[in-house]
N, C-alpha and C positions, 0 to 999 in steps of 0.2 A: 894404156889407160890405168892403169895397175900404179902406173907411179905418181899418176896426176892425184888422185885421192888423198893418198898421206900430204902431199903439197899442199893439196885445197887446205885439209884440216891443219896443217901447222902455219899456215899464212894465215889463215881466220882467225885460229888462235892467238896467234900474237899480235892481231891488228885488232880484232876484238877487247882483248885484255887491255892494253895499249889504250884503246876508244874507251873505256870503261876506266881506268883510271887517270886518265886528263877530265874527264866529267864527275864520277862518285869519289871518286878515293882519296885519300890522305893528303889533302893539296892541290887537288882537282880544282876544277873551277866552281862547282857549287860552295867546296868550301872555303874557298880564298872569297867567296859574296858572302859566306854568313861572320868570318873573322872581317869583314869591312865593314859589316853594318853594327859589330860589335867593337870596333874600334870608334865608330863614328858616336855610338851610344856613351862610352868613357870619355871620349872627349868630352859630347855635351855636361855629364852628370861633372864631369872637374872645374868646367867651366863655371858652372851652377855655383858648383863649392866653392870656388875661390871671389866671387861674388860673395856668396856667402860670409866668404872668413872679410871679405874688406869692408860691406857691409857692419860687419860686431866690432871689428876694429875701429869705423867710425862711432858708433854708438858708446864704444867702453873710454873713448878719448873725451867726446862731450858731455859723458854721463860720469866723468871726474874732474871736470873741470869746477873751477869755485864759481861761476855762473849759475850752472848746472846744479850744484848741492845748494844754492839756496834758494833757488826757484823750488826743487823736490821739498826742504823744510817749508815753504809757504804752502805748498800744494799740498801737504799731509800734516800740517796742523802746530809742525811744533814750533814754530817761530812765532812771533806775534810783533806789531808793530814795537821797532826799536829796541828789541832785545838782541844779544852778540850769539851768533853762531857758531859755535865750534864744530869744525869737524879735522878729521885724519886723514890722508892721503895717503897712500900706500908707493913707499917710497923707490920699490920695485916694481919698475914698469914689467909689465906683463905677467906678471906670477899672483896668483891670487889663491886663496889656499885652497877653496872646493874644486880647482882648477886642476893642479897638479895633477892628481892622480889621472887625471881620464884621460883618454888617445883616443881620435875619433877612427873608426875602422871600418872600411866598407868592404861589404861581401856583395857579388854580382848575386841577382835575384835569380836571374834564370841563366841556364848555360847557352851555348850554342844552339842557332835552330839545325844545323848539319856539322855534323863535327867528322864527317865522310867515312863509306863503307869499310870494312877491313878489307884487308886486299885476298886473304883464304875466301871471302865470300863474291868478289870479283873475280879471282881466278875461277871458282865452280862456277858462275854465270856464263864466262867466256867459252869455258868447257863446254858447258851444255848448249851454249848458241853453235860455235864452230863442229860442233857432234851433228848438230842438226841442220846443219847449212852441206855437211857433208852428204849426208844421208838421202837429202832434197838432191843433191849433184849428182852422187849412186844412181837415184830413183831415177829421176831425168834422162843417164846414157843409160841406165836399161830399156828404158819405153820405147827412147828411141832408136834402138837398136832393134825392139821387137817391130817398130811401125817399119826400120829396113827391112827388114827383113820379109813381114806382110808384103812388102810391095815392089819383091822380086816375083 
């Protein structure tokens, strides 16, 4: 009996620890669902943006074209029946000067909903469950050792 106990407690413990980090821990399965639902989340938001960017890309195409600037001169006054329009086109496609500088950059708003337990606080978990699953096993052959004995 003497030997079965440290058995009990190092099979619990390391099936325990084992259970506990395939579910909380570093890669576990709670959190391979929160890095999926945050991968699903950047997809959406790139997809958005890259709508986004083809969207302006239409707009800055028809919004330079010579259609385009003379419709804007009749719509804001400065043209008047039969007068010559001039304007400038900007002879480099894509560079515009308040352009330059900027980079658009995105920061995640919020982090992980589980980013999984550390594994020091998993191990003390396991510890203290397989301490106590031990002690229930102890408690148990003594009772029943006392009811053999009652009932000799």
């Amino acid at each position: 009996m003497t030997r079965k106990i440290p058995l009990l407690f190092a099979f619990s413990l390391v099936f325990i620890f084992s259970l506990l980090m395939a579910v909380f821990g570093n890669g576990g399965y709670l959190h391979n669902r929160a890095l999926k639902a945050e991968i699903e989340r950047f997809s959406y938001e790139q997809t958005v943006l890259s709508l986004q960017v083809d969207s302006l890309k239409r707009q800055r195409e028809e919004a330079t074209s010579e259609d385009a600037l003379r419709d804007a001169a009749f719509k804001y006054g400065y043209q008047i029946e039969g007068e010559q329009v001039y304007y400038f086109s900007d002879e480099e496609n894509g560079s515009l000067s308040h352009e330059d500088g900027k980079i658009l950059t995105f920061e995640s708003g919020g982090s992980l909903a589980f980013a999984g337990i550390p594994t020091i606080y998993l191990a003390l978990a396991s510890l203290v469950i397989a301490s106590f699953i031990t002690l229930c096993y102890a408690w148990m052959q003594k009772r029943r050792r006392q009811m053999y004995e009652l009932d000799r």
